[in-house]
LUMLUM-54928 format. One record per atom (N, C-alpha, C): residue in three letters; residue number from 1; atom name; x, y, z. Coordinates in steps of 0.02 Angstrom, whole numbers. Example, Ala and Ser with C-alpha at 12.3 -4.5 7.8 and 13.67 -1.06 7.14 Angstrom:
// residues 2
+------+-----+------+--------+--------+--------+
! code ! pos ! site !      X !      Y !      Z !
+------+-----+------+--------+--------+--------+
!  ALA !   1 !    N !    660 !   -284 !    390 !
!  ALA !   1 !   CA !    615 !   -225 !    390 !
!  ALA !   1 !    C !    660 !   -165 !    390 !
!  SER !   2 !    N !    642 !   -112 !    354 !
!  SER !   2 !   CA !    684 !    -53 !    357 !
!  SER !   2 !    C !    645 !      2 !    394 !
+------+-----+------+--------+--------+--------+
This chain:
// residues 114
+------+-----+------+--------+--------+--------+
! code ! pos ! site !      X !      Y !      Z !
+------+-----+------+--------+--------+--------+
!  UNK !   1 !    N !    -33 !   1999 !  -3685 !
!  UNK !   1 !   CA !    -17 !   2069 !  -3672 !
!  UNK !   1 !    C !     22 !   2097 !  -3731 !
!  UNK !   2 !    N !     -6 !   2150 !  -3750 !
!  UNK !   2 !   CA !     30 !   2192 !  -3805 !
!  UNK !   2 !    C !    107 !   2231 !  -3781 !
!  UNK !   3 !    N !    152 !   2226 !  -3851 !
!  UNK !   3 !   CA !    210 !   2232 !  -3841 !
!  UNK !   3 !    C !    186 !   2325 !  -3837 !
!  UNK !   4 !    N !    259 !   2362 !  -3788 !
!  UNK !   4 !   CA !    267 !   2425 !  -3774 !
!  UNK !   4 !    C !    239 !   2450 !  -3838 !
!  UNK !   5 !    N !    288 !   2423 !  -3900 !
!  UNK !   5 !   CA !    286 !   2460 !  -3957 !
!  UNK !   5 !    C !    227 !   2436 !  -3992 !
!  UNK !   6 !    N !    205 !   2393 !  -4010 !
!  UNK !   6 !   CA !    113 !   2385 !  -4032 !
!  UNK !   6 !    C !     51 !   2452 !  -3964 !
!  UNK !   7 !    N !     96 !   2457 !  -3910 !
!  UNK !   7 !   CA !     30 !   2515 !  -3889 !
!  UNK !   7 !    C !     75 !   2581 !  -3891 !
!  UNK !   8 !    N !    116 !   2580 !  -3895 !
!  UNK !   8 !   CA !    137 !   2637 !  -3923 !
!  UNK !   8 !    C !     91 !   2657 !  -3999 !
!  UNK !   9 !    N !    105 !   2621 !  -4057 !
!  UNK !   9 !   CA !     89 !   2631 !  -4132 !
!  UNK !   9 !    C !     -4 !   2644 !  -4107 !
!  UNK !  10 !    N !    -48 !   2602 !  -4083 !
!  UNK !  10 !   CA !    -93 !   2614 !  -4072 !
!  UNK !  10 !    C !   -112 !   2687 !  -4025 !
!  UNK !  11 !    N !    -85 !   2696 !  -4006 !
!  UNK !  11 !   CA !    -87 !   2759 !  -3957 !
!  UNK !  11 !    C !    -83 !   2829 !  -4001 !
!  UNK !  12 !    N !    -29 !   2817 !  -4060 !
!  UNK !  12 !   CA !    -20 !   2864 !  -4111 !
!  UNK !  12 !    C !    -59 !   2877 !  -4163 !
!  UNK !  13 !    N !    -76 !   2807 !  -4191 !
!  UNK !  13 !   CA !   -136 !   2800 !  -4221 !
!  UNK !  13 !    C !   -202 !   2814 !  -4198 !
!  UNK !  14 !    N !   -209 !   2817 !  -4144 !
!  UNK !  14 !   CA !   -294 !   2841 !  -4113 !
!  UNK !  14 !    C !   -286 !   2911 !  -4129 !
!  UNK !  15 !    N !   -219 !   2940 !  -4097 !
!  UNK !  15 !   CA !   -221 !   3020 !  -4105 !
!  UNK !  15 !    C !   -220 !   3051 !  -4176 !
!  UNK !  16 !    N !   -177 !   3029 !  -4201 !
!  UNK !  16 !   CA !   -180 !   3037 !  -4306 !
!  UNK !  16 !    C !   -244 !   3031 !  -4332 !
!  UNK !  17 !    N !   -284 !   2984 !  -4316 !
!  UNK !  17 !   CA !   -339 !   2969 !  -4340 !
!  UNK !  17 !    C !   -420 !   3011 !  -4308 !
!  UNK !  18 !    N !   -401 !   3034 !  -4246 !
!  UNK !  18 !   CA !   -440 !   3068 !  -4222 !
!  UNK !  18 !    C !   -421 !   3143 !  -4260 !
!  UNK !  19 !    N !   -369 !   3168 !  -4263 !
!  UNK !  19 !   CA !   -362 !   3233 !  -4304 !
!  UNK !  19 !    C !   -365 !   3206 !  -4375 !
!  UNK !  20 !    N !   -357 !   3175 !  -4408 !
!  UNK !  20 !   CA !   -377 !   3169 !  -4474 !
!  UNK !  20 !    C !   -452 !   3188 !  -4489 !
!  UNK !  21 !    N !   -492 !   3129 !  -4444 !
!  UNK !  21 !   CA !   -566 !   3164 !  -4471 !
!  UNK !  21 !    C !   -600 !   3206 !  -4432 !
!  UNK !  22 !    N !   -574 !   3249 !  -4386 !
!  UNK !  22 !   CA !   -563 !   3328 !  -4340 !
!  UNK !  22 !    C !   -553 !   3378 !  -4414 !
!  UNK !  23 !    N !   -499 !   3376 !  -4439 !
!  UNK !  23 !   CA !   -485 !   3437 !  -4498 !
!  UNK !  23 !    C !   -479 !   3395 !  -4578 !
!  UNK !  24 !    N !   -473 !   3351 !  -4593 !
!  UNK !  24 !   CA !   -452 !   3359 !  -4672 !
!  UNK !  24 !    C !   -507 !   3290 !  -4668 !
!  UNK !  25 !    N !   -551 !   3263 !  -4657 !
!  UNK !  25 !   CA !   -612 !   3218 !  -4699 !
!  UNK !  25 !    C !   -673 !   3274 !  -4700 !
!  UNK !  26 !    N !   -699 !   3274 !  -4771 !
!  UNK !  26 !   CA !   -760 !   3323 !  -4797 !
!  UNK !  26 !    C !   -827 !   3306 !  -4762 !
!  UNK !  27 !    N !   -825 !   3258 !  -4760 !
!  UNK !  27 !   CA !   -897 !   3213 !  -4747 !
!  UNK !  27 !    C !   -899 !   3245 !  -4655 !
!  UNK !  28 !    N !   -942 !   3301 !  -4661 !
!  UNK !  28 !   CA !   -994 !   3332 !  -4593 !
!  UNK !  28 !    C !   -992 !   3302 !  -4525 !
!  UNK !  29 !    N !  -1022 !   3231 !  -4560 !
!  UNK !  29 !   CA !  -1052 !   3189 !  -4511 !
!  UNK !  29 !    C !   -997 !   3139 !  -4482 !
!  UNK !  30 !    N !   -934 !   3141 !  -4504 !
!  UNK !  30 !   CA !   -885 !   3110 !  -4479 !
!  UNK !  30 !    C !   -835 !   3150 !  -4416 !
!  UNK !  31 !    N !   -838 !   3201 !  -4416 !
!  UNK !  31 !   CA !   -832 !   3253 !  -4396 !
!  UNK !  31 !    C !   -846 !   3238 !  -4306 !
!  UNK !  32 !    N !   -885 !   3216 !  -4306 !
!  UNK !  32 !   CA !   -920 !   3199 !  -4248 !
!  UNK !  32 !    C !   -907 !   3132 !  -4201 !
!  UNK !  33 !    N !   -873 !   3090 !  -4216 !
!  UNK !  33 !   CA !   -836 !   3038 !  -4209 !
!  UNK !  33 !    C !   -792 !   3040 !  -4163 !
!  UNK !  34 !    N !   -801 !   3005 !  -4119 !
!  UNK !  34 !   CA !   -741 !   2987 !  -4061 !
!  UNK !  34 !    C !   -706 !   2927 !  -4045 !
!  UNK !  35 !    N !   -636 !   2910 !  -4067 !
!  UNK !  35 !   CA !   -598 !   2887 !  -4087 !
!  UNK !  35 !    C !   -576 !   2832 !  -3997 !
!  UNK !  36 !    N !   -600 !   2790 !  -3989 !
!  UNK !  36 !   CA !   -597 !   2747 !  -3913 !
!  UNK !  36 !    C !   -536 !   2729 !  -3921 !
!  UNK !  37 !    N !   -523 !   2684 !  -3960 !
!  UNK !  37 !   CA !   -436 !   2640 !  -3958 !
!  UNK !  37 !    C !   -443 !   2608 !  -4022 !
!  UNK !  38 !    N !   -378 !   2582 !  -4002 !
!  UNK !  38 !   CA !   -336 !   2548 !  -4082 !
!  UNK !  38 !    C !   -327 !   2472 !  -4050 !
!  UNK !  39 !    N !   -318 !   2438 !  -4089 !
!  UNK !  39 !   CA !   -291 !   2373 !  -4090 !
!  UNK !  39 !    C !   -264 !   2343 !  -4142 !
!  UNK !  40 !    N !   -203 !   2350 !  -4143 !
!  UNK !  40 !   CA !   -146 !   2332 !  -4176 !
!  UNK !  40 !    C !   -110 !   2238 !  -4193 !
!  UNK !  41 !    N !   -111 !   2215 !  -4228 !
!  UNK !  41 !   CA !   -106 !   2161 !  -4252 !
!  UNK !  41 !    C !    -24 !   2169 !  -4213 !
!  UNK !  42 !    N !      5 !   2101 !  -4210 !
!  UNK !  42 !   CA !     64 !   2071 !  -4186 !
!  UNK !  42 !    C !    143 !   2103 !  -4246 !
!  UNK !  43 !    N !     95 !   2094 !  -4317 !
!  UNK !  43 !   CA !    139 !   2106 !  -4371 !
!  UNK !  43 !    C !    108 !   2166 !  -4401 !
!  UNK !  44 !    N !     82 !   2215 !  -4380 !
!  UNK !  44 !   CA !     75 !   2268 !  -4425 !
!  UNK !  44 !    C !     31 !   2274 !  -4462 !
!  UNK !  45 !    N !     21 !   2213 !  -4480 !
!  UNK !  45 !   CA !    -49 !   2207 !  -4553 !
!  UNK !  45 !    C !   -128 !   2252 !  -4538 !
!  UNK !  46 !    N !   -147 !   2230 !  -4483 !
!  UNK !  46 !   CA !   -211 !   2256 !  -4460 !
!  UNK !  46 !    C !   -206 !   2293 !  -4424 !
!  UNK !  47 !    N !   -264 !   2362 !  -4409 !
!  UNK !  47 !   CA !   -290 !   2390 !  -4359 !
!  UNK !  47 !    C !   -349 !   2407 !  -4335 !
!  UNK !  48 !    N !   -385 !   2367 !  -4289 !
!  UNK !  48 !   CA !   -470 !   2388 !  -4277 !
!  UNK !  48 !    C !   -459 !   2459 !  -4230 !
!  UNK !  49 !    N !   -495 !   2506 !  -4272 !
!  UNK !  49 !   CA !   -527 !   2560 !  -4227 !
!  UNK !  49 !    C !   -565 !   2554 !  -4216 !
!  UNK !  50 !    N !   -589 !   2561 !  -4141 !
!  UNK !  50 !   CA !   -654 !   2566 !  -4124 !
!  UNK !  50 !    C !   -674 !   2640 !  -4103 !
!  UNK !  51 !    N !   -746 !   2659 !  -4115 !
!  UNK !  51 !   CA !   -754 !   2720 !  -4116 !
!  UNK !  51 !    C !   -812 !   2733 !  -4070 !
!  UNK !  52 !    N !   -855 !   2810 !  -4054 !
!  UNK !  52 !   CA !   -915 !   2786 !  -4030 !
!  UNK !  52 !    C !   -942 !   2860 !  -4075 !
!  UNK !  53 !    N !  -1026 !   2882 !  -4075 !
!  UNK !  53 !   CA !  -1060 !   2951 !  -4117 !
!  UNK !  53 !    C !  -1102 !   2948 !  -4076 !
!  UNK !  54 !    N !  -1121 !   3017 !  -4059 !
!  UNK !  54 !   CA !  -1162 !   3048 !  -4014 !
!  UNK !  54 !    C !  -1230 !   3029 !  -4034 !
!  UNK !  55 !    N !  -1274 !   3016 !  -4100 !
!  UNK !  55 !   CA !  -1311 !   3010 !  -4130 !
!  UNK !  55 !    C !  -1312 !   2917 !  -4128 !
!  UNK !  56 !    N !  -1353 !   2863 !  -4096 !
!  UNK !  56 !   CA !  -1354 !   2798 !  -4088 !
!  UNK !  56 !    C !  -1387 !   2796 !  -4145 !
!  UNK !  57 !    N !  -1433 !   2836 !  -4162 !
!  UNK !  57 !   CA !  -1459 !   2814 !  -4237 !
!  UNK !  57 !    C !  -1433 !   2822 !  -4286 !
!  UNK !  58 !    N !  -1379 !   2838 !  -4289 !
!  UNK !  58 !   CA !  -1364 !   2833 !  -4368 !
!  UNK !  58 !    C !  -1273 !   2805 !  -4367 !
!  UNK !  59 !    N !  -1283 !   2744 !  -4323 !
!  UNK !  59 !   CA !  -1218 !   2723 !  -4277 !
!  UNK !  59 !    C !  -1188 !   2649 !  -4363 !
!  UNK !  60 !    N !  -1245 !   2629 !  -4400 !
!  UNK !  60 !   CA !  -1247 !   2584 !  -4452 !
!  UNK !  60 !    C !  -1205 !   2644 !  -4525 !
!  UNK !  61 !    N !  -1231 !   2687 !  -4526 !
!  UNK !  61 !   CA !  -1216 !   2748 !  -4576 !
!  UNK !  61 !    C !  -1159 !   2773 !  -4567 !
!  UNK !  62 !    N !  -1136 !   2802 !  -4500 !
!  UNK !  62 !   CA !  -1062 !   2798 !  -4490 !
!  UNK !  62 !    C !  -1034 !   2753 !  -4489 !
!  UNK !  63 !    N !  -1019 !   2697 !  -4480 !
!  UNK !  63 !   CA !   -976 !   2639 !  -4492 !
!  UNK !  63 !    C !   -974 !   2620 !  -4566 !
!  UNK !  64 !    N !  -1026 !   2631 !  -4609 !
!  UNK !  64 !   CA !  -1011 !   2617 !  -4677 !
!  UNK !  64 !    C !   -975 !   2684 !  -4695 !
!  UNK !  65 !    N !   -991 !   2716 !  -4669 !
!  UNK !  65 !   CA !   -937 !   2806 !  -4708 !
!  UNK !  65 !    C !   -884 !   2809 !  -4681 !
!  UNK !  66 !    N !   -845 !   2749 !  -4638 !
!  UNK !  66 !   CA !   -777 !   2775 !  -4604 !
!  UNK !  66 !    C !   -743 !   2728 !  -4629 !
!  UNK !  67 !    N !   -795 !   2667 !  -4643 !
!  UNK !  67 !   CA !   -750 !   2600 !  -4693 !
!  UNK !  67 !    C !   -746 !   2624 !  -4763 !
!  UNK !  68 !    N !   -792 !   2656 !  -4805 !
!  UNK !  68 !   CA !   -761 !   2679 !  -4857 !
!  UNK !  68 !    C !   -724 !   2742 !  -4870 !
!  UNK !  69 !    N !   -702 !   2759 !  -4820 !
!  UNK !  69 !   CA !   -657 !   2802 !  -4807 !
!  UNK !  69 !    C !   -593 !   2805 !  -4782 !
!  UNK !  70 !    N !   -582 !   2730 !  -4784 !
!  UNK !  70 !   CA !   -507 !   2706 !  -4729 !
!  UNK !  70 !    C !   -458 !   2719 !  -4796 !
!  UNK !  71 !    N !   -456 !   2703 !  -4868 !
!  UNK !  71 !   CA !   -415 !   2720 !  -4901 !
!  UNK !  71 !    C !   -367 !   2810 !  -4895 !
!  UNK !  72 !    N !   -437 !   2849 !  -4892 !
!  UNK !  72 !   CA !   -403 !   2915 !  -4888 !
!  UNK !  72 !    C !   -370 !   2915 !  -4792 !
!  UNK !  73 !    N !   -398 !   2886 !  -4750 !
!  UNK !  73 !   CA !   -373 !   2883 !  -4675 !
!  UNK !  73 !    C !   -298 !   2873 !  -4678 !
!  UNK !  74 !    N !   -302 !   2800 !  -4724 !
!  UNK !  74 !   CA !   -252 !   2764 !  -4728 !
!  UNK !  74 !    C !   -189 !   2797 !  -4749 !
!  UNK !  75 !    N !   -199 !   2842 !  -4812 !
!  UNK !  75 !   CA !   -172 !   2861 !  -4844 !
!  UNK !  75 !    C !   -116 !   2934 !  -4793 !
!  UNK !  76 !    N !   -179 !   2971 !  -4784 !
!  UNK !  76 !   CA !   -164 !   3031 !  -4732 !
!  UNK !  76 !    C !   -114 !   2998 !  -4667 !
!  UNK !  77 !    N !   -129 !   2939 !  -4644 !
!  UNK !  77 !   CA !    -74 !   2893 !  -4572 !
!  UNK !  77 !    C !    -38 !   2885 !  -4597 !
!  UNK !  78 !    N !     -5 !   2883 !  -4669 !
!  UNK !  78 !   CA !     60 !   2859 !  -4683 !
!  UNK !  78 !    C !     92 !   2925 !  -4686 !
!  UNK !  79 !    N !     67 !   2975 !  -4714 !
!  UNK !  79 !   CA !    100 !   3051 !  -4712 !
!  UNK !  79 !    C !    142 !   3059 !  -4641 !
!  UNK !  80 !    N !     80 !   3039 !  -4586 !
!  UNK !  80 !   CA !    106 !   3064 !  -4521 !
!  UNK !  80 !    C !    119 !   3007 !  -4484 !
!  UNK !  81 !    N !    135 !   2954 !  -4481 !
!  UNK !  81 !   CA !    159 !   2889 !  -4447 !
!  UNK !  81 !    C !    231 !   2875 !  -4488 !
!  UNK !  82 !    N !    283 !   2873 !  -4441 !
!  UNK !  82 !   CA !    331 !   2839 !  -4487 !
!  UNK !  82 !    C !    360 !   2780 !  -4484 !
!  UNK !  83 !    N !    310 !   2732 !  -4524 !
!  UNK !  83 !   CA !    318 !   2669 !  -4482 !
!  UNK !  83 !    C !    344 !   2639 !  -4579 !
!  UNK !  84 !    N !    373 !   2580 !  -4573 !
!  UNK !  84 !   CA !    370 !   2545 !  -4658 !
!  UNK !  84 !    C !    307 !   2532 !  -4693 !
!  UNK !  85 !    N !    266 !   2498 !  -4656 !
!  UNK !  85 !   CA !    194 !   2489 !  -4688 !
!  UNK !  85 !    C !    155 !   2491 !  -4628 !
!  UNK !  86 !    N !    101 !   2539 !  -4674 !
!  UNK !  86 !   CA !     29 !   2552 !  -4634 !
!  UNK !  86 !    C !     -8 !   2501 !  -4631 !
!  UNK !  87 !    N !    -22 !   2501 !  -4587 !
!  UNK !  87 !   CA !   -101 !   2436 !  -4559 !
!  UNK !  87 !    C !   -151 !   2453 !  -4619 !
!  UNK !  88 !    N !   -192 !   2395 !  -4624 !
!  UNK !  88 !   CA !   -246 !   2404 !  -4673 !
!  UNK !  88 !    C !   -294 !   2441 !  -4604 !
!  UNK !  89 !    N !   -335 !   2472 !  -4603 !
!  UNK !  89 !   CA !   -399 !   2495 !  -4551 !
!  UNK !  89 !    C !   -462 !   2457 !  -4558 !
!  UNK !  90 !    N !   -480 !   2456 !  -4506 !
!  UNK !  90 !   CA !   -574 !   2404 !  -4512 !
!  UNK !  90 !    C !   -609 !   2455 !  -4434 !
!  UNK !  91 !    N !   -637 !   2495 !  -4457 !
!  UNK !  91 !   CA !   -694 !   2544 !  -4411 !
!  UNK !  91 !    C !   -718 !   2473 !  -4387 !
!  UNK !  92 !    N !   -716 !   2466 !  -4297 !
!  UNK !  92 !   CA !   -792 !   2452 !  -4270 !
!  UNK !  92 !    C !   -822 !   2475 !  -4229 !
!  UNK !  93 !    N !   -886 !   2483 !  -4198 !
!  UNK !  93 !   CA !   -919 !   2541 !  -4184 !
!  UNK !  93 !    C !   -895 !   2506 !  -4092 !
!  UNK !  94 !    N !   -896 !   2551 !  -4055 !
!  UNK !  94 !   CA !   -864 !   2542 !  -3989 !
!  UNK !  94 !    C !   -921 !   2520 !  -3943 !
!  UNK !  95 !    N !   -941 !   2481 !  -3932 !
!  UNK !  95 !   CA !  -1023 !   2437 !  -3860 !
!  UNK !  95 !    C !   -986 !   2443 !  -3800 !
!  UNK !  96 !    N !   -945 !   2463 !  -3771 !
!  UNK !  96 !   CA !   -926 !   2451 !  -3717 !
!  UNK !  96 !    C !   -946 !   2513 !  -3671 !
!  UNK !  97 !    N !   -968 !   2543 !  -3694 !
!  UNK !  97 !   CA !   -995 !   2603 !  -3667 !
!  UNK !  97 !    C !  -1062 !   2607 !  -3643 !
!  UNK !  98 !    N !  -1100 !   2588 !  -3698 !
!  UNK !  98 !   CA !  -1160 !   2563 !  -3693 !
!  UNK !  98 !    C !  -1186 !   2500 !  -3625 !
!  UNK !  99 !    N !  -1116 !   2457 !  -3644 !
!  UNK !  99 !   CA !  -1111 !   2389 !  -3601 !
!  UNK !  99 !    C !  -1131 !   2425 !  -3539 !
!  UNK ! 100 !    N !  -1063 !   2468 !  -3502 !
!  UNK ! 100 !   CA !  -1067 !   2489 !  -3452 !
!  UNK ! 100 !    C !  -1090 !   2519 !  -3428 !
!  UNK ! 101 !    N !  -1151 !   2565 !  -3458 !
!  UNK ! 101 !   CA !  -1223 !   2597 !  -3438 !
!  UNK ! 101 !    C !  -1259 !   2533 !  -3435 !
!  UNK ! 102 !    N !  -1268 !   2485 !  -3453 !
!  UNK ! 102 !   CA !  -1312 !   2439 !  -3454 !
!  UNK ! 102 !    C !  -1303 !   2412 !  -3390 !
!  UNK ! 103 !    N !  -1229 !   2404 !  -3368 !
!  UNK ! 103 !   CA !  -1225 !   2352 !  -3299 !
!  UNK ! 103 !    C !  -1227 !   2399 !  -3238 !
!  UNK ! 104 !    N !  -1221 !   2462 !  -3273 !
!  UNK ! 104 !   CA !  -1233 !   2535 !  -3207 !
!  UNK ! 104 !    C !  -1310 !   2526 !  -3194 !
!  UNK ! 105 !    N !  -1372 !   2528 !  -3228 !
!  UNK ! 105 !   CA !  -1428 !   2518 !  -3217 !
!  UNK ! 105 !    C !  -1443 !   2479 !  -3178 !
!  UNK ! 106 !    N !  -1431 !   2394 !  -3179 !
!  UNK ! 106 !   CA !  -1436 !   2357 !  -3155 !
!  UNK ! 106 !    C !  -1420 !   2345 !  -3075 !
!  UNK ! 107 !    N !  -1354 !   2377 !  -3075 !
!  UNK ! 107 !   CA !  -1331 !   2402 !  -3006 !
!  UNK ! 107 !    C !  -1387 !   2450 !  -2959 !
!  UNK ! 108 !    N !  -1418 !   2490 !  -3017 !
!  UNK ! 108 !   CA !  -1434 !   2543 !  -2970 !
!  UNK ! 108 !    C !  -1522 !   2530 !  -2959 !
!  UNK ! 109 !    N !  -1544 !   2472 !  -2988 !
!  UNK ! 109 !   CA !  -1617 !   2428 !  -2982 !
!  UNK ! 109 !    C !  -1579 !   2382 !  -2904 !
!  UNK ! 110 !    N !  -1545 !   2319 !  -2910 !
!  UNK ! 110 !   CA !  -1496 !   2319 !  -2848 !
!  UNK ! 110 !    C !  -1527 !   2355 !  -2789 !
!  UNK ! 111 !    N !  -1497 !   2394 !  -2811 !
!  UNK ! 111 !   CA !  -1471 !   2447 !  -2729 !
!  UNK ! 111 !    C !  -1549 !   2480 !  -2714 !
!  UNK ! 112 !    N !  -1584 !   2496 !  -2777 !
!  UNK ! 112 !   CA !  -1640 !   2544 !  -2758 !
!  UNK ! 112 !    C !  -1698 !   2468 !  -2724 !
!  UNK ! 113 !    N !  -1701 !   2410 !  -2735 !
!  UNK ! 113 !   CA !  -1730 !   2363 !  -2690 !
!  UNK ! 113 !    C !  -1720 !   2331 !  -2624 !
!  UNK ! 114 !    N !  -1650 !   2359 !  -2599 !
!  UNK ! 114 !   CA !  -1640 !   2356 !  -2545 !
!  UNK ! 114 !    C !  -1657 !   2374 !  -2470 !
+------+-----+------+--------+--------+--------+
């Protein structure tokens, strides 16, 4: 179980990072991005965002444009986080969504053979 203050920093960081590429990233298509959760390393070093895009096809294309874009992310979270050192960032694309339409179907094959 994560300490108060590791879901606190993650909690801040989802929101920073969701307005970062909301108003100041150029790139259109990032724009569109919805920011699921953070996961915060024990010591600070790391943070996986996971994200999800309305568009499943081009779910490979955003993940390479948000990883080469974590420097300027990175850069912009330290402006507005006031922490000693920023997490390095690693985008991964969020399945749990997907997951759970998948096991909703299944349920509802289930029920409709009953």
């Amino acid at each position: 179980m994560a300490s108060i203050k590791i879901e606190r920093l993650n909690h801040m960081i989802q929101e920073e990072v969701s307005m970062i590429l909301m108003t100041e990233v150029k790139d259109e298509r990032l724009k569109f991005v919805t920011i699921t959760g953070c996961d915060t390393t024990s010591d600070f070093s790391f943070c996986k965002i996971y994200f999800t895009v309305l568009d499943e096809s081009k779910r490979k294309e955003i993940t390479d444009e948000l990883n080469k874009a974590t420097h300027f992310i990175r850069g912009k979270l330290s402006e507005r986080i006031d922490i000693r050192h920023t997490p390095e960032l690693k985008f991964i694309y969020d399945e749990s969504i997907e997951y759970g339409e998948h096991i909703e179907k299944i349920i509802d094959k289930i029920h409709e053979q009953k």
